[in-house]
C-alpha positions in Angstrom: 152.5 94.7 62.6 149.5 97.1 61.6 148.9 97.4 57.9 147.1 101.1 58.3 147.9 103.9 61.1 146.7 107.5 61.3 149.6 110.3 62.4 148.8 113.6 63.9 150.6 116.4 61.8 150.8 119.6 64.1 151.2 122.7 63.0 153.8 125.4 64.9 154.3 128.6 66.1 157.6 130.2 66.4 157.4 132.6 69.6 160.8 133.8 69.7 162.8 133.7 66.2 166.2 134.9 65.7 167.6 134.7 62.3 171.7 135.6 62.6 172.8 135.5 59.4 173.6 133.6 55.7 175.7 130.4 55.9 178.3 129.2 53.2 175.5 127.0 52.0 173.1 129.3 51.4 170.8 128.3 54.3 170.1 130.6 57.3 171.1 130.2 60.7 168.8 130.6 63.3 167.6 130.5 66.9 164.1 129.9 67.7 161.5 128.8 70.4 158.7 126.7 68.5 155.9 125.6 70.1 153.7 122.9 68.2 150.1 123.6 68.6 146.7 121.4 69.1 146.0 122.2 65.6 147.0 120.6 62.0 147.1 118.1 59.6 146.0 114.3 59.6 147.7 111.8 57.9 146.2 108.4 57.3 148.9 105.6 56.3 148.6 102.2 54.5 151.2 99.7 53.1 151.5 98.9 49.7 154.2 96.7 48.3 157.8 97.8 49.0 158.9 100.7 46.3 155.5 102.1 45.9 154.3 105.4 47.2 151.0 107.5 46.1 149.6 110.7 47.6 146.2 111.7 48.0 144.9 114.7 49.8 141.3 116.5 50.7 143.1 120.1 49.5 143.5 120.4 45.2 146.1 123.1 45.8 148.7 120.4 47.7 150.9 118.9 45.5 151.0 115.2 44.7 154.4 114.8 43.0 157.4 114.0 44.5 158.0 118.3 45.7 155.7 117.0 48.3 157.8 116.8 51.6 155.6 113.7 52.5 157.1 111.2 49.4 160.3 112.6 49.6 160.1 111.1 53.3 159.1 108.3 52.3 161.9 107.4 49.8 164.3 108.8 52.4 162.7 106.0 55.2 163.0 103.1 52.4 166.5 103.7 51.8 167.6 103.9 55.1 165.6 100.7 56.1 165.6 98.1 53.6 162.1 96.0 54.7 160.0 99.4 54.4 156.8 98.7 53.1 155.7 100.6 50.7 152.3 103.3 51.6 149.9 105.2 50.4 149.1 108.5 52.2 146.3 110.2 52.7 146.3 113.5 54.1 143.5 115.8 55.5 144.8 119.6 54.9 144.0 121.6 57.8 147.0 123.9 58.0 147.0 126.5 55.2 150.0 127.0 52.9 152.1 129.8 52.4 152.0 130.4 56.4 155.2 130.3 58.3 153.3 127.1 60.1 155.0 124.3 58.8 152.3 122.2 57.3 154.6 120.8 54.5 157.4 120.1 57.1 155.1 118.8 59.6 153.8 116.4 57.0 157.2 115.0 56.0 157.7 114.5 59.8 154.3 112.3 60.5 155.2 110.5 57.3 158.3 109.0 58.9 156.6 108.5 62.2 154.3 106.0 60.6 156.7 104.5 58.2 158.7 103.6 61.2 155.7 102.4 63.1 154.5 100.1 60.3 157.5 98.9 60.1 157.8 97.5 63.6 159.7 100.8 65.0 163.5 99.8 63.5 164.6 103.5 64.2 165.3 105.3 66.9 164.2 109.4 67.8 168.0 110.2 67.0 167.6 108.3 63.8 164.2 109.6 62.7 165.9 113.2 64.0 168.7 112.7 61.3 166.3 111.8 58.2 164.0 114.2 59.6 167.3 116.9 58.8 167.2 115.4 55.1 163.5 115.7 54.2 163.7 119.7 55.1 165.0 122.1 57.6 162.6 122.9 60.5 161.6 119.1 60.0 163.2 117.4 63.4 160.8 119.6 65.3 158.3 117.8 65.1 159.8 115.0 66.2 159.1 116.6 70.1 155.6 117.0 70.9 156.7 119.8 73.8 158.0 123.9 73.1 161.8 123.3 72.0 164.8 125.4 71.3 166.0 125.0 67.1 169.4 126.3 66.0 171.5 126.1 63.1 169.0 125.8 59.9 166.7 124.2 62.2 167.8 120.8 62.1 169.2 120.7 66.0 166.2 120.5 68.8 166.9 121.3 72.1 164.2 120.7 75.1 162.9 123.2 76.7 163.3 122.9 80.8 160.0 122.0 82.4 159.5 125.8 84.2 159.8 127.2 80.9 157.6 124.6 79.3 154.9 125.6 82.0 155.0 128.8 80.7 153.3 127.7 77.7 151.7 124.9 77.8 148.3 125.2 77.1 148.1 128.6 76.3 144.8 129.9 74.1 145.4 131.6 70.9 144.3 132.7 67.8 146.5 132.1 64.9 145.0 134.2 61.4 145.8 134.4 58.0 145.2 136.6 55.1 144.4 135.4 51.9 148.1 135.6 50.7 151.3 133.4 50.3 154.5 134.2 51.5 157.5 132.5 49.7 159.9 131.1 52.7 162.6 131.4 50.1 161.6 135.2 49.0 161.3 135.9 52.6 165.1 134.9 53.7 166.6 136.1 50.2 164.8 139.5 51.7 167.0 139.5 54.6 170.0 138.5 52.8 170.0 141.0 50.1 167.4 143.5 51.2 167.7 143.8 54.8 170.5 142.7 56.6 170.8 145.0 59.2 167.8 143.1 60.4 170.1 140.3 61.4 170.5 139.6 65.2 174.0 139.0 66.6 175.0 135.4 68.0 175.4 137.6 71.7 172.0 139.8 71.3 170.0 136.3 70.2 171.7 134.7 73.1 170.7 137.3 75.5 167.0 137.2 74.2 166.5 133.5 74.6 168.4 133.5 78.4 165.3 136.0 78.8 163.3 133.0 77.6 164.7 129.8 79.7 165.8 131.9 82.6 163.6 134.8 83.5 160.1 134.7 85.3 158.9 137.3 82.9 155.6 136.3 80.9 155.1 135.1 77.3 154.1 138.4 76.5 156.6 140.5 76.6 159.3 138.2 75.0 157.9 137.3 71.5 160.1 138.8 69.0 160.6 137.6 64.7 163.6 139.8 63.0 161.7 138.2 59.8 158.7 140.5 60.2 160.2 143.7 58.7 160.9 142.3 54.7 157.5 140.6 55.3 155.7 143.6 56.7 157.3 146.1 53.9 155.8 144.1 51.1 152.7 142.7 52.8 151.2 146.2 54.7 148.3 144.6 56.0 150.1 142.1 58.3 151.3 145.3 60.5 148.3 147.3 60.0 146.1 144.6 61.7 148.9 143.9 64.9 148.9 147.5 65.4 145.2 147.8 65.7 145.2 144.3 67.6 147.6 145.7 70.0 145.4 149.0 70.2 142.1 148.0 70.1 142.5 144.7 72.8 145.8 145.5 74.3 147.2 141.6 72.6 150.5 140.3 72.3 150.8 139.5 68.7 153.1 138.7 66.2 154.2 136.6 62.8 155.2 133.3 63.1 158.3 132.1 60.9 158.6 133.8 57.7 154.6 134.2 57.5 152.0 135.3 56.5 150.0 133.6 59.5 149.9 135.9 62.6 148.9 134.7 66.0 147.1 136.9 69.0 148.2 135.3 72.5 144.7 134.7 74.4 144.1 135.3 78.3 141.0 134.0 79.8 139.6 137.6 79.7 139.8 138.1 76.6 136.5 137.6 73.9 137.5 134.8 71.5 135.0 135.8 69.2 134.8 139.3 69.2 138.6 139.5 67.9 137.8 137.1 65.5 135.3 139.3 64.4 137.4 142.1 64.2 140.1 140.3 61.9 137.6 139.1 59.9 136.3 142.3 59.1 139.8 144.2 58.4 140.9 141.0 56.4 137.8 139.5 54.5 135.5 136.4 54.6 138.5 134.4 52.5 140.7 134.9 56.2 142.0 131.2 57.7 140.8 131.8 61.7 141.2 128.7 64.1 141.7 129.4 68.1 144.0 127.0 69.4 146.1 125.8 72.3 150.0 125.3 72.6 150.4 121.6 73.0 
């Protein structure tokens, strides 16, 4: 078995997000259509004797203590198989915090991934899906390396069909941050105590993602994230720039999970850099810009 291995940590967009309501557990439920991207994280893997796990990153602001969604993984993997070696993980940050584009999840994820593959592959995707479920919430996800459906508190994956996959598969974007955080857990105790009307039904979500899987109708016109209004109440800038976006280039755009990334959806008309340009001016030089592809 290989000693050293280097995992891909992608980060995602969430196209179509649904969030339905509080659960007795104090999670959300939701419905969503994620899409990992051609864009993240690396992750570079080595064994160390069994038990021992250290963290080292390229990013000061990461944490290296055991809140880091990485270790926690890892102590999950050794517990659940016994002749895990230990590892020390270094990653290379690409995707920034405090986004809504699951860097820390995605992490956790490629930590198990080559865990199990230094270990000879002793779990199966079902298995890794279950610890995956245990290390955080949208975690399973990235497990599939295609568009999926996630329910509950994001711990189920479903597939996507392949004519709804085709839909996105390789679509250009842009993906741009401001140089502020959003707290995941601010932004759901938002809907919960400041804006629940913002909740979707179980029947309206169900009706919005048929539109998804079963309609013809482009990307486009379908995107939709009930967690943009307690975002865009507090943060006024996300709006201000969508609306000009919208205005100025006639984009599709909107936030992805709980922010405070926003993404643009790219045709092949449209001027890569001279959008960039104009979110770099109405946001400052400190603004995280990548163009990107749906993988």
């Amino acid at each position: 078995m290989p000693s050293i291995t280097t995992v891909f940590a992608p980060a995602k967009i969430n196209l179509f997000l649904s969030v339905t309501g509080r659960r007795a557990d104090g999670f959300h439920n939701l419905v969503s259509i994620v899409a990992p991207l051609r864009f993240g994280d690396e992750l570079q893997i080595e064994t160390r004797p069994a038990g021992l796990y250290s963290l080292s990153c390229d990013n000061a602001d990461v944490p290296l203590d055991e809140t880091n969604l990485i270790l926690r993984a890892a102590h999950l993997f050794s517990s659940a198989v016994r002749t895990a070696p230990g590892a020390h993980f270094q990653l290379k940050k690409r995707i920034p915090m405090g986004a809504g584009l699951g860097g820390g999840s995605s992490d956790g994820t490629a930590a198990l991934i080559g865990l199990n593959r230094l270990s000879g592959e002793p779990l199966n995707l079902a298995s890794l899906g279950e610890l995956a479920a245990q290390v955080g919430s949208d975690c399973a996800l990235f497990l599939h390396r295609n568009a999926c459906v996630m329910r509950g508190r994001g711990e189920h994956i479903e597939p996507l069909e392949e004519g709804s996959l085709k839909r996105l598969r390789g679509r250009r974007l842009l993906v741009f941050k401001p140089d502020i955080g959003i707290n995941t857990a601010w932004a759901y105790r938002q809907l919960a105590d400041g804006a629940p009307q913002t909740y979707l039904t179980a029947d309206e979500t169900e009706a919005r993602l048929a539109d998804w899987v079963q309609s013809d109708r482009p990307a486009e016109s379908l995107l939709f994230n009930n967690m943009e209004p307690p975002a865009f109440s507090k943060f006024l800038a996300l709006p201000t720039l969508l609306d000009a976006l919208r205005e100025r280039f006639g984009l599709a755009v909107g936030m992805s999970g709980s922010g405070s990334a926003c993404f643009a959806l790219l045709s092949d008309r449209d001027n890569g850099a001279e959008i960039e340009a104009f979110v770099r001016d109405a946001w400052g030089p400190q603004t995280f810009l990548v163009q990107t592809e749906t993988a």
